[in-house]
C-alpha positions as CSV (number, residue, x, y, z in Angstrom):
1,X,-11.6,-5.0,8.6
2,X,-14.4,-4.2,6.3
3,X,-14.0,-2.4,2.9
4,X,-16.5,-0.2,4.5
5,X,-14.6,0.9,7.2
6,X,-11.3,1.6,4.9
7,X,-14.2,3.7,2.7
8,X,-15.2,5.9,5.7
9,X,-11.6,6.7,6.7
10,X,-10.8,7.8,3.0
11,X,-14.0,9.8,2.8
12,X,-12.8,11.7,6.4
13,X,-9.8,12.6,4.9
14,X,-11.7,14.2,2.7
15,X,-11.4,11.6,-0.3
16,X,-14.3,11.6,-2.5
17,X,-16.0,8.4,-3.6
18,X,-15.6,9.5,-7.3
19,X,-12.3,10.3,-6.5
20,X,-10.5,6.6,-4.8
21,X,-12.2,3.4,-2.6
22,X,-10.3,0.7,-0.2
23,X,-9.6,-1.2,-3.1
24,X,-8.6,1.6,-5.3
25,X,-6.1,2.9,-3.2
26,X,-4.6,-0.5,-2.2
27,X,-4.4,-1.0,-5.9
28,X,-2.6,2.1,-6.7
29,X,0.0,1.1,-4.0
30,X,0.5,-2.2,-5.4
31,X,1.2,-0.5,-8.6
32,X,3.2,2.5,-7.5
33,X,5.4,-0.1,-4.8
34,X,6.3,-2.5,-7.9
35,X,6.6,-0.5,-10.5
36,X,8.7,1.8,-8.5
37,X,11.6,-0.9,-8.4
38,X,12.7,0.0,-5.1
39,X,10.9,-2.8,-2.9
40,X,10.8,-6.6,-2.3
41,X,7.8,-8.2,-4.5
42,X,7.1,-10.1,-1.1
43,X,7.6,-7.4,1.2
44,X,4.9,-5.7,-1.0
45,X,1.9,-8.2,-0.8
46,X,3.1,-9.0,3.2
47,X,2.5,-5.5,3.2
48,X,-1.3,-5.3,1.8
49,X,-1.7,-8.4,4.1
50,X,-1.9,-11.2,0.9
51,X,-1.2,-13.7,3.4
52,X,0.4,-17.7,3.1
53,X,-1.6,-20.4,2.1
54,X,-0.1,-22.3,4.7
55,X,-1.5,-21.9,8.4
56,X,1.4,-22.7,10.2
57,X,3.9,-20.5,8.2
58,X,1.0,-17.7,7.8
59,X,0.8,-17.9,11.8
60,X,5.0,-17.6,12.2
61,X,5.0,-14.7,9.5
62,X,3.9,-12.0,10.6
63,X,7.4,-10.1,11.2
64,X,8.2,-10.9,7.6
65,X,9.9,-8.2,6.3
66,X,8.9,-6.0,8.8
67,X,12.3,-3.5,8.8
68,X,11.8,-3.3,4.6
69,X,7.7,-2.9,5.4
70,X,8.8,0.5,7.8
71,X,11.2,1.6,5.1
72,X,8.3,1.4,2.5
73,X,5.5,2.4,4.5
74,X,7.4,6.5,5.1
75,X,8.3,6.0,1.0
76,X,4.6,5.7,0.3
77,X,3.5,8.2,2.9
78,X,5.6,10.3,1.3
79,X,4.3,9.8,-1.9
80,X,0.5,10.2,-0.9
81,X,1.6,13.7,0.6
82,X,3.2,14.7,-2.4
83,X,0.6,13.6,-4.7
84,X,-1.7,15.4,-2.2
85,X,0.4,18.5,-2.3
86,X,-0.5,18.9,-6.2
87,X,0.5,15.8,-7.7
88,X,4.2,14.2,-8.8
89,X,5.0,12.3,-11.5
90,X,6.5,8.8,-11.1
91,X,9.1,7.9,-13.6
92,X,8.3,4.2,-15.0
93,X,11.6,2.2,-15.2
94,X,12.9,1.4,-18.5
């Protein structure tokens, strides 16, 4: 999938481009998902589809961390609505 086609769906949902891009918002997951302690580095970057070096394992994989993935996937939703809902602030760990 094209960065172009991620773009487009962010600007239907009424994203700006001043506002986030594809890579922008992938970013800000990465970020958010990490810093946020709660999640498997790996499950993370399985997640935003950083795939295996190796074919064969990268072909066996894709399951990896899938019930973890699910889990994370409704954390983050959650956290896009509340940030859409007016913002939240995310306490870094210490």
């Amino acid at each position: 999938m094209s960065e172009n086609t991620i773009n487009a769906a962010l600007r239907r949902l009424g994203f700006g481009k001043e506002e986030i891009t594809g890579h922008g918002f992938r970013s800000a997951a990465s970020s958010i998902l990490n810093e946020s302690g709660l999640w498997n580095a790996d499950a993370i970057e399985r997640q935003l589809a950083h795939v295996d070096n190796d074919s064969v394992r990268r072909a066996y994989a894709r399951a990896d961390f899938w019930d973890e993935r699910v889990r994370m996937m409704a954390w983050w939703a959650e956290r896009c609505e509340e940030m859409r809902r007016g913002g939240v602030v995310i306490p870094l760990r210490a």
